[in-house]
ROKOLZA-618734 format. One line per 8 residues: for each residue x, y, z of C-alpha. Coordinates in nm, 3 decimals, padded with zeros to 5 digits. Layout:
! ROKOLZA-618734
X,Y,Z  ...
//
This chain:
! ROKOLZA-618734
04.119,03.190,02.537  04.258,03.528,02.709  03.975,03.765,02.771  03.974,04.098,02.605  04.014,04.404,02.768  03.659,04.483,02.820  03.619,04.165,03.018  03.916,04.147,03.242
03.858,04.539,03.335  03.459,04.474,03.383  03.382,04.500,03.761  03.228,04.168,03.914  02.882,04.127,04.006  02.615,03.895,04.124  02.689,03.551,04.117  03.064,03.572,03.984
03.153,03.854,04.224  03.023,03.620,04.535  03.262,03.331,04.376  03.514,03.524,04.332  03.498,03.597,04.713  03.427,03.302,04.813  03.783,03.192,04.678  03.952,03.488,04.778
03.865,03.325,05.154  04.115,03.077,04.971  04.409,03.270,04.881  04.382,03.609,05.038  04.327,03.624,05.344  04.512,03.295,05.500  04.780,03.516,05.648  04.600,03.762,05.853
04.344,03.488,05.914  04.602,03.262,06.068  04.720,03.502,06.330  04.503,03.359,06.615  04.731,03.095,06.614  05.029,03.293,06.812  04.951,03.666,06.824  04.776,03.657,07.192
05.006,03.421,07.348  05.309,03.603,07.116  05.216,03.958,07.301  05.268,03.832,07.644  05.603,03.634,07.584  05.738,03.962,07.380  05.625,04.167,07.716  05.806,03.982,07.938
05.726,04.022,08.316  05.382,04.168,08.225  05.117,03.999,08.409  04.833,03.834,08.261  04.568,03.999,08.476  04.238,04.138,08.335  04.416,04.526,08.266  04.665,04.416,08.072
04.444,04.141,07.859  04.172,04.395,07.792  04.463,04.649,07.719  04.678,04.451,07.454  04.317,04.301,07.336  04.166,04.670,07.227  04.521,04.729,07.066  04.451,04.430,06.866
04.108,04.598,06.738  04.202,04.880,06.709  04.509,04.737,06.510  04.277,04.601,06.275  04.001,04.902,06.209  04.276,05.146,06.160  04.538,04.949,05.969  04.347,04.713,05.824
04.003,04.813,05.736  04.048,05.198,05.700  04.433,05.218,05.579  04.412,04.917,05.333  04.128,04.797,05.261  03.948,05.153,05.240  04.218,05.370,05.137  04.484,05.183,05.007
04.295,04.953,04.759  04.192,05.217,04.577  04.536,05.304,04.460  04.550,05.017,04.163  04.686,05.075,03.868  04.400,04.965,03.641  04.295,04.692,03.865  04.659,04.538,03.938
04.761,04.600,04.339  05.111,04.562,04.515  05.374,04.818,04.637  05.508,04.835,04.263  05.166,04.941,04.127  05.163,05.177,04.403  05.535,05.299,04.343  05.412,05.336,03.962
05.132,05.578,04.041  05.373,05.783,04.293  05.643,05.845,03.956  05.363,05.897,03.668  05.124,06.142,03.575  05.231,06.500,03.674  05.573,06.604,03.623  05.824,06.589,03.919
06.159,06.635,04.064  06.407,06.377,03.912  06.585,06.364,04.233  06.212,06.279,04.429  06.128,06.054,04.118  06.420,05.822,04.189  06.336,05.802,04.571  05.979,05.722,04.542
06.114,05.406,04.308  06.425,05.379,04.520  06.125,05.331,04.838  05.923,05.120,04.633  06.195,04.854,04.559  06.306,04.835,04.848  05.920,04.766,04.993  05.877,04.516,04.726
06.235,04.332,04.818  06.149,04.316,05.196  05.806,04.129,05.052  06.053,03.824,04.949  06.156,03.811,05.318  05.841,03.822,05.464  05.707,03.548,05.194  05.932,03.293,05.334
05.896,03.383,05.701  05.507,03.394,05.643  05.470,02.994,05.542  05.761,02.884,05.794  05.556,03.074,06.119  05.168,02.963,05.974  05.246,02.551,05.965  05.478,02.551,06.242
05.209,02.701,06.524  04.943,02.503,06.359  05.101,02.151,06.385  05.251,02.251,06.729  04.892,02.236,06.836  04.931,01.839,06.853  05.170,01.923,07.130  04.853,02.058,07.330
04.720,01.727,07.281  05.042,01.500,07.298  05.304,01.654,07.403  05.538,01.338,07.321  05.525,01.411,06.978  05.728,01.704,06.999  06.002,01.550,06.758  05.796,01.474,06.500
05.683,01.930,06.498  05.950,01.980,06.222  05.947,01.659,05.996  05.542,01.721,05.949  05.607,02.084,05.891  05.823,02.052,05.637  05.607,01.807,05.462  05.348,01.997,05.429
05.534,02.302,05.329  05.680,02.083,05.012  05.338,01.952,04.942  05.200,02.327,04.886  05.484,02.483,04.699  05.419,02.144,04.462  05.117,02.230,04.360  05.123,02.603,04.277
05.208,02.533,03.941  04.805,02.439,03.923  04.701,02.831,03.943  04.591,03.027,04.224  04.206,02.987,04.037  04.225,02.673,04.097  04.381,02.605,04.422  04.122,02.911,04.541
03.844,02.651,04.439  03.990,02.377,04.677  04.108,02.630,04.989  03.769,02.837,04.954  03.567,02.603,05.174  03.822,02.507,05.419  03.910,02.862,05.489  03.501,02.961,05.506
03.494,02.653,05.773  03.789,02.800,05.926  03.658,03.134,05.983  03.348,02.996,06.080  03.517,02.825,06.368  03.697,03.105,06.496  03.361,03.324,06.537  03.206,02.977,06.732
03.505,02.981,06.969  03.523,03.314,06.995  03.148,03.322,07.089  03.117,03.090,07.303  03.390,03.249,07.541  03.241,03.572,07.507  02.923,03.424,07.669  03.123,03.370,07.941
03.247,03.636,08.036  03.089,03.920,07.827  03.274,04.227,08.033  03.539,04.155,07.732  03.325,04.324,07.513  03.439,04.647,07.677  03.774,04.613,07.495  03.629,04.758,07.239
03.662,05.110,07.363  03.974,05.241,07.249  04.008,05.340,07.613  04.162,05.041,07.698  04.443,05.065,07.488  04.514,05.425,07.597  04.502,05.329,07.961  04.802,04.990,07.909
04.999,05.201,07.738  05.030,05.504,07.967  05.029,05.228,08.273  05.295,05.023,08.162  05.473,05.217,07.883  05.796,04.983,07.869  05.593,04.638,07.845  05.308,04.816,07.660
05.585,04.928,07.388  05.758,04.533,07.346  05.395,04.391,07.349  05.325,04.609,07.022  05.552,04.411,06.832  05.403,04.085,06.845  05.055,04.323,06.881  05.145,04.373,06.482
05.145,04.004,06.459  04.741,04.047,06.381  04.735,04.291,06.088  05.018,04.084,05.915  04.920,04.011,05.550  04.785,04.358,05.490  05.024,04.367,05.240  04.952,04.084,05.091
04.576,04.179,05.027  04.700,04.513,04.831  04.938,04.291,04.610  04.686,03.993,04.544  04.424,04.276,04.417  04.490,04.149,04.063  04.391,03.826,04.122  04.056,03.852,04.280
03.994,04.260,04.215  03.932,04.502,04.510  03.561,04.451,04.506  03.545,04.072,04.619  03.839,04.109,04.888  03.609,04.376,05.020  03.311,04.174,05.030  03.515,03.895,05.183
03.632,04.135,05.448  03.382,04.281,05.599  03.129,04.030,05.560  03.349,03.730,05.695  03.694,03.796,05.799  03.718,04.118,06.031  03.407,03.972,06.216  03.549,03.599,06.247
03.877,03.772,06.351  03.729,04.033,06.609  03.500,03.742,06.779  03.804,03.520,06.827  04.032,03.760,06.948  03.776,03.908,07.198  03.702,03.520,07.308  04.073,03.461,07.375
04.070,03.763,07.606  03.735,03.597,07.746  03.920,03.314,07.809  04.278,03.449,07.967  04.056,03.681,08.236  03.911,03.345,08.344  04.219,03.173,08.352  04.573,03.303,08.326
04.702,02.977,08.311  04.556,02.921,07.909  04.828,03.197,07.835  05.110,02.888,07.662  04.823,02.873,07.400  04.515,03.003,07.395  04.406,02.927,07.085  04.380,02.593,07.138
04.303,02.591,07.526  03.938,02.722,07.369  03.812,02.408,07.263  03.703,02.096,07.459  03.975,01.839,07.475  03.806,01.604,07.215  03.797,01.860,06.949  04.216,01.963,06.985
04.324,01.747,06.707  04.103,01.817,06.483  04.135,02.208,06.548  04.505,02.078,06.478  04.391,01.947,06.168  04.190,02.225,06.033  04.463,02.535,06.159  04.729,02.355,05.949
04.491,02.364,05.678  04.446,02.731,05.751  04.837,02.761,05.770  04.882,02.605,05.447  04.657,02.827,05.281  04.816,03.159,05.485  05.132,03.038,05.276  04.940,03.085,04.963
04.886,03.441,05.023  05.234,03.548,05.042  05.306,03.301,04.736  05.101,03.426,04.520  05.139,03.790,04.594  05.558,03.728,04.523  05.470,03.571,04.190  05.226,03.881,04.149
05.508,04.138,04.245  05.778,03.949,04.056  05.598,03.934,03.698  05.531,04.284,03.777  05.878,04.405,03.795  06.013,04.188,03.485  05.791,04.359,03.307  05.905,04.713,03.423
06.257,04.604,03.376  06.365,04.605,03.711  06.465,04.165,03.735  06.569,03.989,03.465  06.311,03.720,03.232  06.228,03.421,03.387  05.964,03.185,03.257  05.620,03.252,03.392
05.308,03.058,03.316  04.976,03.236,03.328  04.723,03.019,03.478  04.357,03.165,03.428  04.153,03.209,03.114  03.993,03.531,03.289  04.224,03.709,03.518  04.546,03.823,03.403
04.674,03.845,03.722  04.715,03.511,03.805  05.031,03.381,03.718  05.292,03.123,03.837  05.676,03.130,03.805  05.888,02.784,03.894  06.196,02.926,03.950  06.061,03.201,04.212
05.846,02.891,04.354  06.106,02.650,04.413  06.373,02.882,04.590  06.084,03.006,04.787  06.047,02.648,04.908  06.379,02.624,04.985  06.383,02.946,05.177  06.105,02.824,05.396
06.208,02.484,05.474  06.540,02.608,05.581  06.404,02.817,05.814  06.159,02.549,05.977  06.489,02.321,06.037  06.719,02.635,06.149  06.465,02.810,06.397  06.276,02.468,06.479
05.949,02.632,06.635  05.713,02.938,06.607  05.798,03.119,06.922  06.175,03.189,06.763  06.091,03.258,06.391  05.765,03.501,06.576  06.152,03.745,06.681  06.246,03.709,06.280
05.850,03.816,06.164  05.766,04.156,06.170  06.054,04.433,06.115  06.018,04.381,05.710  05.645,04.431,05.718  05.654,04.746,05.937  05.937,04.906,05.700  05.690,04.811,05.427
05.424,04.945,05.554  05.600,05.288,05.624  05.699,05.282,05.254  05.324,05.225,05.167  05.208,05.530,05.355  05.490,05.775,05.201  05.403,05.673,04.869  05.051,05.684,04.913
05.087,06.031,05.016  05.231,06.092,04.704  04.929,05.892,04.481  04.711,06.101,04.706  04.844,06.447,04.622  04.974,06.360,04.246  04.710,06.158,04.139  04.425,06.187,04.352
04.470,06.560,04.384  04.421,06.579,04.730  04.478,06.883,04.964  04.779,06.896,05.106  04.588,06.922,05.481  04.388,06.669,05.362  04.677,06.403,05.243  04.907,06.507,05.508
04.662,06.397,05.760  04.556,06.096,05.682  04.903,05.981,05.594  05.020,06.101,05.931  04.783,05.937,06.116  04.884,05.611,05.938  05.229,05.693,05.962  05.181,05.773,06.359
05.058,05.418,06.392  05.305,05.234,06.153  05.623,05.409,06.307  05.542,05.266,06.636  05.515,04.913,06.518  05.832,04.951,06.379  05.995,05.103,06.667  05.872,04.811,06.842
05.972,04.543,06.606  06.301,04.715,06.563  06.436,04.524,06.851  06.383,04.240,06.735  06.684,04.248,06.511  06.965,04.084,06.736  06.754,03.824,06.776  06.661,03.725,06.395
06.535,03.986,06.270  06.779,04.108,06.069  06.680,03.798,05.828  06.422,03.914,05.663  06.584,04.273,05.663  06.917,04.090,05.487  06.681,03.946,05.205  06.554,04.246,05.113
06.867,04.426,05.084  07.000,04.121,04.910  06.689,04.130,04.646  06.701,04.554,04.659  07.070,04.464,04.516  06.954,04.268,04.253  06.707,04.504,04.141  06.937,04.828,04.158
07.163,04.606,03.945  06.965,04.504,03.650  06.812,04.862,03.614  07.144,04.984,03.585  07.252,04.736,03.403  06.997,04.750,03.158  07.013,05.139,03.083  07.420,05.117,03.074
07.356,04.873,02.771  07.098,05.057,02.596  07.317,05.345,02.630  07.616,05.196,02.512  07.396,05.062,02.164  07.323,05.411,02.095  07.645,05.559,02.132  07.789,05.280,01.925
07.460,05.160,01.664  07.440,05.246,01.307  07.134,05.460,01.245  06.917,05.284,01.058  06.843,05.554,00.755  07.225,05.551,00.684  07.250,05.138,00.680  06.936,05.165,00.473
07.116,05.429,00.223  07.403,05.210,00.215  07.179,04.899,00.090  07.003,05.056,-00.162  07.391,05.214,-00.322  07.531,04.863,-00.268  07.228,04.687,-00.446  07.266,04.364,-00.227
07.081,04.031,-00.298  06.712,04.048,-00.156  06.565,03.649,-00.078  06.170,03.594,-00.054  06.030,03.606,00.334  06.008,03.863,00.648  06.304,03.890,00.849  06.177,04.025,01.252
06.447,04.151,01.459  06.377,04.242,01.825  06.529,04.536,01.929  06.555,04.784,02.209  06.639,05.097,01.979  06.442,05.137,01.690  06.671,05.449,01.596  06.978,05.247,01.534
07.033,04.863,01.357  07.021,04.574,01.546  07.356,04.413,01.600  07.215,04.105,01.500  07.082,04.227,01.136  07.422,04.419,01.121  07.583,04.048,01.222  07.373,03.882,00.926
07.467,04.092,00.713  07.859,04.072,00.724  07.819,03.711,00.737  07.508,03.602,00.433  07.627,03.945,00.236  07.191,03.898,00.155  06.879,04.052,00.350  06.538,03.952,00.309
06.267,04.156,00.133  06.060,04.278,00.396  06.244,04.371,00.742  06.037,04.501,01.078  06.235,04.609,01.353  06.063,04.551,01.635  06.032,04.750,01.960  05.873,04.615,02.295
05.800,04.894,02.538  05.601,04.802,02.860  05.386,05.088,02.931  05.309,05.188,03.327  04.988,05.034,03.323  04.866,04.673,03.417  04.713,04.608,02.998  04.684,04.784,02.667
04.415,04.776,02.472  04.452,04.621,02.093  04.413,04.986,02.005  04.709,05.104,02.083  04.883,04.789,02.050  05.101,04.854,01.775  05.280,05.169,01.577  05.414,05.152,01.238
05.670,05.324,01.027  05.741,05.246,00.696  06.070,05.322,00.639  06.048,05.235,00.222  06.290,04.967,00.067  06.087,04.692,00.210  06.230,04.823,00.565  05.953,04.897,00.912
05.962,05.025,01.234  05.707,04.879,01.485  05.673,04.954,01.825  05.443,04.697,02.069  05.321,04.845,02.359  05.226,04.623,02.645  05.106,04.643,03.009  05.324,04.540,03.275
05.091,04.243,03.369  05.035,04.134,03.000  05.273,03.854,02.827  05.371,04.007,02.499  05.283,03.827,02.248  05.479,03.933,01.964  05.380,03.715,01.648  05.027,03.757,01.749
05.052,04.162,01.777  05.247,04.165,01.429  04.984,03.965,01.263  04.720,04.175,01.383  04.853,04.492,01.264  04.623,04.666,01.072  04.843,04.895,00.807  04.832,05.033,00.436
05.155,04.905,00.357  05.246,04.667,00.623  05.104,04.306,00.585  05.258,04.042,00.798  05.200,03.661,00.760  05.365,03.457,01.033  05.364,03.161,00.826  05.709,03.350,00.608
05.856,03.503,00.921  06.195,03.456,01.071  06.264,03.597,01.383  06.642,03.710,01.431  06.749,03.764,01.784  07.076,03.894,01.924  07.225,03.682,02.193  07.476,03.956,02.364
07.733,03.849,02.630  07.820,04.119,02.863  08.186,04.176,02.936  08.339,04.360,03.245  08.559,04.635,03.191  08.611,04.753,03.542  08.605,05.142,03.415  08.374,05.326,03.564
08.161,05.132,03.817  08.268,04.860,04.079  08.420,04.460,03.877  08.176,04.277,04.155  07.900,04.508,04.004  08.008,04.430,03.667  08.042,04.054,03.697  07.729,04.051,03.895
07.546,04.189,03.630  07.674,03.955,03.353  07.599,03.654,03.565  07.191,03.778,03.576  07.239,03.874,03.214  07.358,03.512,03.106  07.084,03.341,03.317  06.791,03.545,03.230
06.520,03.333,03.063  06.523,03.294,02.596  06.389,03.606,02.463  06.226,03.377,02.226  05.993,03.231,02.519  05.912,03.548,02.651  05.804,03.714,02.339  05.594,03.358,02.259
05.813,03.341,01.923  05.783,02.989,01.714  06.087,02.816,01.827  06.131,02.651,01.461  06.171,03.000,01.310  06.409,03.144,01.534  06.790,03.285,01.470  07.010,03.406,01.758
07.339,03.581,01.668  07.606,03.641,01.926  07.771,03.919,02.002  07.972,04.086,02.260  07.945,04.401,02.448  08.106,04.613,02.671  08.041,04.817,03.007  08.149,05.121,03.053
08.038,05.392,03.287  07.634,05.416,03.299  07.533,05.757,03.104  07.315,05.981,03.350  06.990,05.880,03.360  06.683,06.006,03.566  06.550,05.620,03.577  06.840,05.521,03.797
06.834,05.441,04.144
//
């Protein structure tokens, strides 16, 4: 059973908010929790030449903390988080809020989405880096340990990655249940190691004074400026707390933060430091030159947990982000599957899943070990990031209402900090980083394509659609043959007749005695309550107009909304309804816009998933009717980007 509005949008307390952080540990926060694993011995091999000598460790260290209070804590998990669009996170909740409310520019409106896309595309990129970077430094630990089994890196890698993309289907809920205590053991262990080096040599502690980071970087500006982009490596998966809001809610990843992870995080970083002043030599991995000898493999065996679980973070958020822009129009249907009775947010799409997989296994063979895919990690999240703070200057001043000293500030501050990680990942690019970058232009592409796609075909029904009053008039003079039953046709523009009923028509010469003509809109907001579910129009002569409303995180359920229509005249009973669907086949006409645009558009067209399954109708009492329609040259819209 789905919960109701009230329920989903009640903020978690007591006992259920502490579980729900508890497996947040399990979903969330694998990503930036992982980054132990290569970001210390990753800052040093991007800086090469730079010594590891106690200025330079407590230097890149308080960059690291710093890193984390500013972008992490403050910029996200403060700031950032509360930009949700009734509860539901991500750049395209955030891009949403940036283009609604007050009225603005057209020209501004179609940059802020034209930014957003493009953050949300570079996501894809980083989603299959992320999984590829996390299991390959974990299981290159056993190298530490044996180094004959080198060979065998890749092969175990690769396993693992297929054994976690096999069991998404089971539900972020659930696999949060399984990960939660690994991940709390995991973070657990980093504070011990991190402790115990500390006690060592506690003059590490003074990396904590921002000092530090001031005094490397006006010392040794060149190295100080490469070391910053594997410096980023620690705040990676900021993102992907924003976009997995909706599955957990801000209130428990907060909890979870503060509580558990920035701590765990802090005391291990400062203990690698602790470690690298007393010996330089721990620099190849200092992760796992922390623990005693006897306790390697199984640190080898718990990280690759960890790494498994950092996967899930980006997985989940991409299945977040994706169902998300379906809904808003911007990638065609593809089955989804949500898996939780209580959070709508939680959802799971096999076709997304299993090219993900692919993604991230080719990777592991083609870059064969962390210290090469670390060049490819990076440039996408920085750009994203940057699109993150522009747009939330916008949410700040538009929705927020803000001052504009106020909003400028803090948005330059975080822009200050963001533009100099990307600066530094930027040269990265020659040497694999222009992967991720190619993805998201490749997925940006797609997106551009269906939205223009999409309004060039709504246009072209209402330039060439019947009205619906005149094809009513016409019935009523022509007196045609009316059969028993409810005849639903789904269609985009309730101002005109569907092709489809015009289809049935030519070819039965009967209509049925009751039609609805039904209109799915997806409103900018995550749900809608049952209130405003549904408007009707009776059009007389047994004919209706009703429009569904949905959120862009809800499935709509269209039998169920009809039959819960509450309506003097209307009375619905699914039990006599047919559902008539038009099954349109898109056919270039290379006039007006680009034939590899065209053709590109009626391939995603054709392969985009039964409007019957989306809109949950009874496959036994379903009609498609084909038809064929033309492109011509897109009308102006301000929705295009």
């Amino acid at each position: 059973m789905r919960p109701t509005m009230t329920e989903s949008a009640t903020t978690p307390r007591g006992r259920y908010l502490v579980l729900l952080s508890f497996g947040a540990l399990g979903v969330v926060y694998g990503d930036i929790g992982t980054s132990p694993l290569y970001a210390f011995r990753e800052a040093f091999s991007a800086a090469d030449g730079l010594a590891v000598e106690e200025a330079s460790v407590l230097g890149i260290l308080s960059l690291m903390v710093w890193a984390l209070v500013t972008i992490v804590s403050i910029k996200y998990i403060a700031i950032v988080m509360r930009a949700d669009n009734d509860g539901e996170g991500g750049i395209l909740a955030l891009m949403t809020l940036a283009t609604t409310g007050r009225t603005s520019r057209p020209r501004l409106r179609r940059g802020a989405i034209a930014l957003g896309l493009f953050g949300t595309a570079l996501l894809y990129g980083d989603g299959m880096i992320t999984p590829a970077i996390s299991v390959l430094s974990a299981v290159e630990g056993l190298q530490v340990a044996a180094p004959d089994v080198g060979n065998w890196v890749v092969p175990i890698a690769i396993g693992i990655l297929v054994a976690l993309f096999a069991i998404q289907s089971k539900g972020t809920a659930a696999i949060g249940r399984v990960f939660g205590p690994v991940m709390a053991v995991w973070f657990l262990t980093l504070a011990v190691l991190g402790i115990h080096e500390i006690l060592l040599e506690p003059h590490v502690l003074s990396a904590l004074a921002p000092t530090h980071a001031a005094a490397f970087l006006v010392a040794q500006p060149r190295l100080a400026f490469l070391a910053l982009g594997a410096v980023f490596l620690v705040v990676t998966g900021s993102e992907a707390l924003y976009a997995d809001m909706g599955h957990f809610g801000a209130g428990p990843i907060r909890l979870g933060w503060f509580t558990i992870v920035f701590p765990s995080l802090l005391l291990n970083y400062l203990g690698q430091g602790a470690l690298l002043i007393q010996d330089p030599s721990a620099i190849d991995n200092p992760f796992y030159r922390m623990p005693p000898s006897w306790a390697v493999v199984p640190m080898v065996v718990l990280a690759t947990m960890a790494t498994v679980i950092a996967s899930q973070a980006l997985i989940s958020g991409a299945f977040s982000l994706t169902a998300q822009a379906m809904q808003l129009d911007y990638l065609p249907r593809m089955s989804m599957e949500h898996t939780s009775d209580r959070e709508f947010g939680q959802v799971y799409i096999g076709s997304l899943n299993w090219a993900l997989m692919a993604a991230c296994v080719t990777l592991v063979i083609a870059f064969g070990e962390s210290t090469r895919l670390a060049a490819a990690y990076g440039v996408a999240v920085t750009t994203t990031m940057v699109i993150t703070a522009v747009l939330l200057f916008a949410v700040m001043r538009r929705r927020w209402g803000w001052p504009l000293w106020a909003a400028a500030g803090a948005t330059g501050i975080f822009l200050a900090i963001d533009l100099a990680f990307f600066a530094a990942n930027i040269v990265k690019i020659p040497a694999g980083g222009w992967l991720p970058l190619a993805i998201g232009f490749l997925v940006f592409g797609a997106m551009v394509t269906w939205r223009r796609g999409r309004v060039l075909l709504v246009g072209r029904r209402a330039g060439h659609g019947l009205p619906v009053e005149r094809l009513i008039g016409s019935l009523v003079e022509h007196d045609l043959e009316r059969v028993p039953g409810t005849a639903v046709y789904m269609t985009a523009d309730i101002r005109h007749s569907p092709p489809a009923l015009l289809s049935s028509l030519r070819l039965s010469r009967v209509i049925h005695r009751t039609i609805v003509l039904t209109n799915v809109r997806t409103l900018p907001v995550p749900r809608v309550p049952k209130a405003r579910r549904a408007t009707v129009h009776d059009l007389d002569h047994g004919f209706f107009q009703v429009v569904l409303q949905f959120g862009f995180f809800e499935e709509p359920d269209v039998p169920t909304a009809l039959a819960e229509i509450v309506h003097r005249s209307f009375g619905f009973d699914p039990t006599e309804a047919t559902y008539v669907l038009g099954r349109e086949t898109v056919v270039p006409t290379h006039r007006g816009v680009p034939g590899w645009w065209e053709h590109l558009f009626a391939t995603m067209h054709r392969n985009a998933a039964s409007a019957a399954r989306y809109y949950q109708l009874p496959a036994d009492a379903v009609v498609e009717l084909g038809s064929q329609i033309l492109l011509d040259e897109p009308p102006a819209s301000t929705d295009r980007v």
